[in-house]
N, C-alpha and C positions, 0 to 999 in steps of 0.2 A: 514524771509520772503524774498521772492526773484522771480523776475519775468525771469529769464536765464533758469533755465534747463528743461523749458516747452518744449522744442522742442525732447528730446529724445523719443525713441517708449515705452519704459518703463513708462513714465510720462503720454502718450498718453492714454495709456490702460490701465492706473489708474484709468486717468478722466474719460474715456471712461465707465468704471464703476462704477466709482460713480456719473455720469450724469443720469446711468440708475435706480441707488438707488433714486434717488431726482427724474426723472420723475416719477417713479413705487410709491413714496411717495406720489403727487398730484393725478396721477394714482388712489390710494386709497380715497383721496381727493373725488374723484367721477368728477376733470375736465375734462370734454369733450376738454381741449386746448391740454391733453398733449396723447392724445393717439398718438402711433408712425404710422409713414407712413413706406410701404417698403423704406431701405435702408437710413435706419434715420440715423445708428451709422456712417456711412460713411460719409453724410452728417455731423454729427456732427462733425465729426476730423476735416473735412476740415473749419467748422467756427471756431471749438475751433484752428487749426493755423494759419487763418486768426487775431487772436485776439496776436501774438504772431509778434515783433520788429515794430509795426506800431506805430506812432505817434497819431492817435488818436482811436487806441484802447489798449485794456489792458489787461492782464494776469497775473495776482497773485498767488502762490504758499502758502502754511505755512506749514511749515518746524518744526515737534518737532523730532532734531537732524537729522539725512538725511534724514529721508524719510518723505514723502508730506505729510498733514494730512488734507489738505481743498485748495482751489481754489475761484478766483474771475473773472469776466469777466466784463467787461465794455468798452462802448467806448461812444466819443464824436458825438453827434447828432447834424444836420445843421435842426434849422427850416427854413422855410418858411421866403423869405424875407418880408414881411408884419409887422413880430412881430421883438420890440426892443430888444429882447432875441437870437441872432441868432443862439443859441447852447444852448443844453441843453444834459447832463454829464445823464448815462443810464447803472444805474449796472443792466445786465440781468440774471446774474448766481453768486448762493454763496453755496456754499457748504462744508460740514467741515464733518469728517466721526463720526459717534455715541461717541466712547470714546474720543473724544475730545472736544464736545458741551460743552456747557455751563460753560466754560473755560478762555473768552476770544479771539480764536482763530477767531471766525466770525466779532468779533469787531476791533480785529488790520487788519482784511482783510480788510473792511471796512472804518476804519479809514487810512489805506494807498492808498485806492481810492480815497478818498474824498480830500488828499492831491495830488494826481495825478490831481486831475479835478480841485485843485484851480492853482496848478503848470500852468496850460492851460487858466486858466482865466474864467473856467466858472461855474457862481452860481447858477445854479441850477443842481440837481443831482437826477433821479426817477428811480425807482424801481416799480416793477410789482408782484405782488402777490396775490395766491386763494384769497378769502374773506373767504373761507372753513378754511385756512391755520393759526390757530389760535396762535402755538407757532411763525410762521413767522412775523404775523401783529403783536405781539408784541415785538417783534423782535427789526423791524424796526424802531416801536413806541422810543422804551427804546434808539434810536441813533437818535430821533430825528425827523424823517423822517414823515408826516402829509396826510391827505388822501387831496387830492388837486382836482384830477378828481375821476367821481363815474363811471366806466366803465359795461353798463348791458347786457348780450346776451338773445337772444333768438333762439332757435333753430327750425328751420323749417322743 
């Protein structure tokens, strides 16, 4: 696993496809978060290289022999100075492609964020997921991870 060779156009347009497998997945989901607006994919490169040589953000690759098989994104969040927590650690993207699930490959991506975010000093670390999203919330569950806020929309 290795966070370097994210910056070439071929790595780009990997993600770039398999960002669009993982939204068309929730997509299916029936979330109303993840329909795309025009000129999403665009937008999307530009945050996924945003996540790429920053100190407080992150980019994970997993590697079975050269080529990529999954991805992680995370960065370091400032709260609000009011709360004694000034930062809170925010994996917002995990994705690993079909024949390599349930392997391990999500969990050392994982598990190498979560040493990124102690490396930085900070203990807490959240994740965002459907409640639709059943192999995901257990997922999460099986590393640990605990339902902490109950997030509800309503649509008008």
């Amino acid at each position: 696993m290795t966070d370097r060779p994210t910056a070439s156009s071929f790595w780009l347009a990997v993600a770039t496809l398999w960002w669009r497998e993982l939204v068309g997945f929730h997509e299916a989901l029936g979330g109303q978060d993840f329909r795309l607006a025009p000129g999403a994919e665009a937008r999307w490169r530009t945050y996924l290289q945003g996540h790429i040589g920053r100190r407080s953000k992150l980019c994970l690759v997993a590697l079975a022999g050269p080529q990529p098989v999954g991805f992680l994104l995370g960065s370091v969040q400032a709260r609000a100075g009011i709360f004694m927590e000034r930062e809170v650690g925010e994996i917002s993207d995990v994705y690993v492609q079909a024949p390599f699930r349930r392997k391990g490959v999500g969990k050392a991506l994982v598990d190498a964020a979560l040493e990124w975010f102690e490396d930085r000093r900070v203990g807490r670390v959240r994740i965002r997921t459907d409640a639709r999203n059943t192999m995901g919330v257990e997922f999460w569950k099986t590393l640990g991870f605990q339902t902490a806020v109950l997030t509800m929309d309503r649509l008008t």
